[in-house]
Structure formats: structure tokens, C-alpha cells
C-alpha positions as CSV (number, residue, x, y, z in Angstrom):
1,X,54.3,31.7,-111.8
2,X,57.8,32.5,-113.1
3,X,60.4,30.6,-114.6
4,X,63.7,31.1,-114.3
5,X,66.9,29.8,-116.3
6,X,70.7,29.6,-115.1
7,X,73.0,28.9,-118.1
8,X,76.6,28.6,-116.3
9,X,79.1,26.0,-116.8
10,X,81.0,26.6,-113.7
11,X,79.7,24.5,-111.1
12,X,80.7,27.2,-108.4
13,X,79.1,30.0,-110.0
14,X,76.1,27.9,-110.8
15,X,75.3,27.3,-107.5
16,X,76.4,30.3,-106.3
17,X,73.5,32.0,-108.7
18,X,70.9,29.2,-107.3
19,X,71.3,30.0,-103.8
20,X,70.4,33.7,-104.5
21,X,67.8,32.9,-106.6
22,X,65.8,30.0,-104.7
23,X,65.7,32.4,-101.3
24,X,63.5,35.1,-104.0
25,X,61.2,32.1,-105.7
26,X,58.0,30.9,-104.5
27,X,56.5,27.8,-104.4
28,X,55.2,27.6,-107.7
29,X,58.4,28.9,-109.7
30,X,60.4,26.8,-111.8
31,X,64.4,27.4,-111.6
32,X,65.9,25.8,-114.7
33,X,70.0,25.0,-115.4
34,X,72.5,24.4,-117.9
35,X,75.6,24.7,-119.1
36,X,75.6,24.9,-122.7
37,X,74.5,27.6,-125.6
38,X,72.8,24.5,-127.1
39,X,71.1,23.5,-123.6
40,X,70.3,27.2,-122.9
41,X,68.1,27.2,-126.8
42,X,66.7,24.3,-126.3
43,X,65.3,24.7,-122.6
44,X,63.8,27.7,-124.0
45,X,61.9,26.8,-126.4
46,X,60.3,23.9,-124.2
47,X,59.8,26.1,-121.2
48,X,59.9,29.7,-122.3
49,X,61.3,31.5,-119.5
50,X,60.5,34.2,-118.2
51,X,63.9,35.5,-116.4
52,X,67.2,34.3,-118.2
53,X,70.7,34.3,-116.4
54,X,73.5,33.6,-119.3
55,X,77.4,33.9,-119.1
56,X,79.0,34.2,-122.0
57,X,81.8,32.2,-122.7
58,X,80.4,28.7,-122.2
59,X,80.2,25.3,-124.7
60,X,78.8,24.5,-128.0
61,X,77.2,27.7,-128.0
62,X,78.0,30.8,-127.1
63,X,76.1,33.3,-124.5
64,X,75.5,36.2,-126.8
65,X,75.2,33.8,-129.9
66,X,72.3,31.7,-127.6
67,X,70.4,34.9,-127.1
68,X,70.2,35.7,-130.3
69,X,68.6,32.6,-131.5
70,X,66.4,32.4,-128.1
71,X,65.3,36.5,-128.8
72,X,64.0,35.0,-131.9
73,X,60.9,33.5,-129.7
74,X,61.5,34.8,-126.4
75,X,61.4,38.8,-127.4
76,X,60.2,39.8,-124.3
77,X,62.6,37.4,-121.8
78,X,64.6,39.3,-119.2
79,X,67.6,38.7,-120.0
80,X,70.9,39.6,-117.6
81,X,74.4,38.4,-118.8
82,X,77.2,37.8,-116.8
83,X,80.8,37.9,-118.2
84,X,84.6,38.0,-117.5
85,X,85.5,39.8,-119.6
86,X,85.2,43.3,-120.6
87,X,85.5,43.6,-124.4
88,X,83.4,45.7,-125.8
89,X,82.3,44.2,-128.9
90,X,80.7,41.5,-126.4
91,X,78.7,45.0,-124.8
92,X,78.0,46.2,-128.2
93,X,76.2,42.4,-129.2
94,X,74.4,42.6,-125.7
95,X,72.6,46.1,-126.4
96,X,71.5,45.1,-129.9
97,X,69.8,42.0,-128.1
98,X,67.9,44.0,-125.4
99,X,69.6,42.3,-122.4
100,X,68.7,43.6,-119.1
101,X,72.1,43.9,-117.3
102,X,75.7,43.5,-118.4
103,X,77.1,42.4,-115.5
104,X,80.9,41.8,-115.0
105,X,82.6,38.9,-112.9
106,X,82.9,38.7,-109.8
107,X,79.5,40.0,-108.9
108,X,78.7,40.8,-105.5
109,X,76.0,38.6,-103.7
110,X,73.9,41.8,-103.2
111,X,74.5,43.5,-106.1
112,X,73.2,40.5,-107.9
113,X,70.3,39.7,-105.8
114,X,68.8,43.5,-106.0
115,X,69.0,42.5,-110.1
116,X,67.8,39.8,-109.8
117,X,64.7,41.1,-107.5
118,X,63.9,43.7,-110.1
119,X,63.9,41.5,-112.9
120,X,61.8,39.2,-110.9
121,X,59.2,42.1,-109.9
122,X,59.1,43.4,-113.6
123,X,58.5,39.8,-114.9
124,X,56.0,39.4,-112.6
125,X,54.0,42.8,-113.4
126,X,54.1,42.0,-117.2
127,X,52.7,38.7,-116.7
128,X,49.4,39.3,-114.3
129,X,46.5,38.4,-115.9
130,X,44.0,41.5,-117.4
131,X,41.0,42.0,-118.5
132,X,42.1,41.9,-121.9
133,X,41.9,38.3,-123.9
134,X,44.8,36.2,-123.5
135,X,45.4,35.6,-127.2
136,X,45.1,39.3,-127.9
137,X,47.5,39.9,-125.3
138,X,50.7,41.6,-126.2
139,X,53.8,42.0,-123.9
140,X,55.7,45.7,-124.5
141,X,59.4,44.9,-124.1
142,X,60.7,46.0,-121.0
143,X,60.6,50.2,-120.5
144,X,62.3,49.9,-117.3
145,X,65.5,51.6,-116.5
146,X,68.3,49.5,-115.7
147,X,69.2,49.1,-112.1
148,X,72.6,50.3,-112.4
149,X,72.0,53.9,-114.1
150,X,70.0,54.7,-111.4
151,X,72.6,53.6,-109.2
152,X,75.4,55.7,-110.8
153,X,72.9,59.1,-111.1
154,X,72.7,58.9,-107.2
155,X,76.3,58.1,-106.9
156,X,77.0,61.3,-109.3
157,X,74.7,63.2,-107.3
158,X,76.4,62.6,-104.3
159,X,80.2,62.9,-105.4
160,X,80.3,65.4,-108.5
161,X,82.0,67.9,-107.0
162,X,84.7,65.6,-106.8
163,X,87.0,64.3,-109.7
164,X,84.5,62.5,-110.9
165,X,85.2,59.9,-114.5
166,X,83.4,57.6,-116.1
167,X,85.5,54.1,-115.4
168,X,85.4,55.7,-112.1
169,X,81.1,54.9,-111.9
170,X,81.1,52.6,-113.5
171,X,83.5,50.6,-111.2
172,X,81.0,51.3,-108.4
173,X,78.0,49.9,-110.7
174,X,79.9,47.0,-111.5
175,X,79.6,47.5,-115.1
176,X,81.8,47.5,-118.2
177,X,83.0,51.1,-118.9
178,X,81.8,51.7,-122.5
179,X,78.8,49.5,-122.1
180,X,77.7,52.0,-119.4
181,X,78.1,55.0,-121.4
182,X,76.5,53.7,-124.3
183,X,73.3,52.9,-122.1
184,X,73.7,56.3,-119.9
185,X,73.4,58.4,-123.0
186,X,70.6,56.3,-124.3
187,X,68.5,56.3,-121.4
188,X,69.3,59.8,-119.7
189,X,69.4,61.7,-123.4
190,X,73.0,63.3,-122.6
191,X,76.6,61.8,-121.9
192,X,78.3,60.7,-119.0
193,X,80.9,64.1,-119.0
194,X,77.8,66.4,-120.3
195,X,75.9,65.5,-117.3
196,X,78.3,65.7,-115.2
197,X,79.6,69.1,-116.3
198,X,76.1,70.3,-115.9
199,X,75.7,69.5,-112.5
200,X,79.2,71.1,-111.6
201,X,78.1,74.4,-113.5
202,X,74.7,74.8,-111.8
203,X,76.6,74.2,-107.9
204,X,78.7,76.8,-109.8
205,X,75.9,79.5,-110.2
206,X,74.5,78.4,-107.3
207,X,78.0,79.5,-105.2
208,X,78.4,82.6,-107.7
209,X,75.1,83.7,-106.7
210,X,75.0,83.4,-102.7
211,X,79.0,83.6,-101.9
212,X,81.8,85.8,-102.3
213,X,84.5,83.4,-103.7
214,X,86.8,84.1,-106.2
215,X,86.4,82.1,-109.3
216,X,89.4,80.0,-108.2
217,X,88.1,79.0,-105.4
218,X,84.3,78.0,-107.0
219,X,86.5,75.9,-109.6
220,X,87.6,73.9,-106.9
221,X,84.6,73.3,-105.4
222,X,82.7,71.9,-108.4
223,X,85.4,69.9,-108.4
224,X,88.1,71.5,-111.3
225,X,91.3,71.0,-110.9
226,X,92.3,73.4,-113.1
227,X,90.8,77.5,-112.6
228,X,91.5,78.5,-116.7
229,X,89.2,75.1,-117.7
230,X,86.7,76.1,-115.0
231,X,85.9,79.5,-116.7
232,X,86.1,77.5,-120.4
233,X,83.5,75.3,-119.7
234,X,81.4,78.1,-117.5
235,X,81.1,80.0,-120.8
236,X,80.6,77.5,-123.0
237,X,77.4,76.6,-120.3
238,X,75.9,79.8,-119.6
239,X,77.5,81.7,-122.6
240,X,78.8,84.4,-120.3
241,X,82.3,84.6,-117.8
242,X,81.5,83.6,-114.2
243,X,82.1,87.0,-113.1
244,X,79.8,88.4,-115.5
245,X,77.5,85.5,-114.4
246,X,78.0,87.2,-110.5
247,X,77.2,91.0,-112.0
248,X,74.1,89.4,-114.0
249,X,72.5,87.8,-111.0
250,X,73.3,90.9,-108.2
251,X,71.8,93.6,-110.7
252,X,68.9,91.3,-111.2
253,X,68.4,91.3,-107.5
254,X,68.7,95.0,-106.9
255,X,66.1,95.6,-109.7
256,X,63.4,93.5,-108.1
């Protein structure tokens, strides 16, 4: 069994959230709603939600403000916020409080839904009975990556070798720009341009090492606009020239 809460004082958006939701729910889940910080605290602590849906700028209490007090006895509630605006001191409040998603508004039906799904599974997961006594029991905070890094590493993947910048993914994760770097290089260990530097240098060696381009020509497939840059990064990379790169690799061949 799962409970759900919807704090959202727009009517509109409210039951725009509820119709997603309810299709996901069984039977015996419980979909809460409010439209208040105050509301969103107090339902809470009465009915301890599992799954928490909050948008920020609402009455009597703010969103982020509400979390904080509700983290204080829900530390292990999924938590997804949904906001307007795209501030980042509002990001920078949501990481310290462990929130799931940042999500900006609008948010797309299915964007929202395959959120919402994955909160719902990893609720669900943590909260099956074991073998383990109840009382001893204690819930790990979630260790699941976010939906929407995953999303933007196969979106890299797939479009690197084109011009390639950060508000540019994140626009296709629906997420705020420095919110999503701050989370990238916390969960993937390296920054957004690191990673995405690296990937262009190993196509690089890759092309170096089974075509005849000139070095021009490799710089604009990995997706360089500019040749001189190209052969900067290269050798600050692989600590060698991409021509010297091309020597390395054939003499290595002919020795084996």
C-alpha cells in the first residue's frame, strides 16, 4: 500500500497531477491533496506519505520551506517538486533536502508519469515486508539515480558529436540548468563539459586510429567548431598532439 500526496493550489494543475496518478494506483492506495505549506505538514504527519508531489510557490507555507519541516519525520519520503520558476537558489534548497526531481513547469504528461512510475516502483521496493523485525527495520534513503540524468547521458551519447551545451540537455530533460549540473557532477563523479569532452576525444582516437583525416576534419566530427581548440583540448586529454597520437598508434600496430 502506498500513499500519495498532491500539494498544488492550482485547481488545473491539481487535477491534471490526479489523473496521471490515479491511472498508476491500485486499489488499496491512498491519493492525498492540498493546497497549502501548512495543509501539506500537517497531512504528513497524520498519514506519512510515502510519495510527495509539492510545487513551490503556494500559501501559508512555502514548498521548499514545507519539506523541510516534513523531512524532519518523513526522511525517507520521495519527494518530486514542481516549480515555475527557475531560480537557482530554489534548486540549491531542493538538493539539500534530498528531493527526487526538480521539475520545471509545464511538465509534459509523459514526462511526468515515467517520474512518477519510478518513484512509485522505488517506494514500493523499500517498503515490502522482510524477514527482518519491523521495529528494527531501517529505510536507506533513496540510492537511485534520478530519472533525468539517465535521460540526458543517452541523449549525450547519441548527439555529442554535435554542439552539444549544457542548457541545451537540460532543455530536453526538462530540468533547471544549474540544478542539473549540480546533480550530473554529483552522481556521474565528472562535469557536464568534462564528460562531454571526453566522449568527443575518444571518437577522436577512435577516427585518428582507423581513418586518414586530417586533424581538421576529425575536429569537426567530434563536433569542434574551431580546428586550433580541437588540438588544445586533444593534448590536454591524451597529453600528446593528434598527429603524434596517429604515429603512436600505427608504430604500435606495426610492432605487434
Amino acid at each position: 500500500m502506498c500513499t500519495i500526496l498532491i500539494v498544488e493550489d492550482e485547481i488545473l494543475e491539481r487535477e491534471f497531477l490526479k489523473s496521471i496518478i490515479l491511472d498508476e494506483l491500485q486499489q488499496e492506495d491512498t491519493l492525498l491533496t492540498c493546497d497549502s505549506g501548512l495543509q501539506a505538514v500537517q497531512l504528513a504527519k497524520q498519514n506519512k506519505p510515502d510519495i510527495i508531489i509539492m510545487d513551490v510557490m503556494i500559501t501559508e507555507m512555502d514548498g521548499l520551506t514545507a519539506i523541510q519541516e516534513i523531512r524532519k519525520f518523513l526522511p525517507n519520503a520521495y519527494i518530486t517538486i514542481l516549480s515555475a520558476y527557475s531560480d537557482f537558489s530554489y534548486a540549491q534548497k531542493a538538493i539539500s533536502n534530498r528531493v527526487y526531481e526538480y521539475l520545471l513547469k509545464p511538465v509534459k504528461p509523459t514526462v511526468f508519469k515515467e517520474i512518477f512510475c519510478k518513484m512509485l516502483k522505488a517506494s514500493t521496493s523499500s517498503n515490502e515486508p522482510t524477514k527482518e523485525n519491523p521495529k528494527d527495520k531501517v529505510l536507506e534513503p533513496n540510492e537511485e539515480r534520478p530519472l533525468f540524468i539517465d535521460e540526458a547521458i543517452n541523449y549525450i551519447h547519441e548527439h555529442y558529436r554535435e554542439k552539444l551545451t549544457l542548457e541545451l540537455v537540460a532543455s530536453k530533460v526538462f530540468v533547471n540548468p544549474k540544478y542539473f549540473s549540480h546533480v550530473f557532477k554529483k552522481e556521474m563523479g565528472i562535469s557536464f563539459t568534462d564528460y562531454v569532452v571526453n566522449l568527443k576525444i575518444q571518437y577522436a582516437c577512435k577516427l585518428l586510429e582507423t581513418t586518414n583525416y586530417q586533424a581538421y576534419r576529425i575536429s569537426m566530427e567530434c563536433g569542434f567548431s574551431d580546428p586550433s581548440y580541437f588540438n588544445r583540448v586533444f593534448y590536454a586529454q591524451m597529453n600528446m598532439t593528434p598527429q603524434i597520437y596517429r604515429k603512436y598508434i600505427h608504430v604500435s600496430k606495426a610492432e605487434k
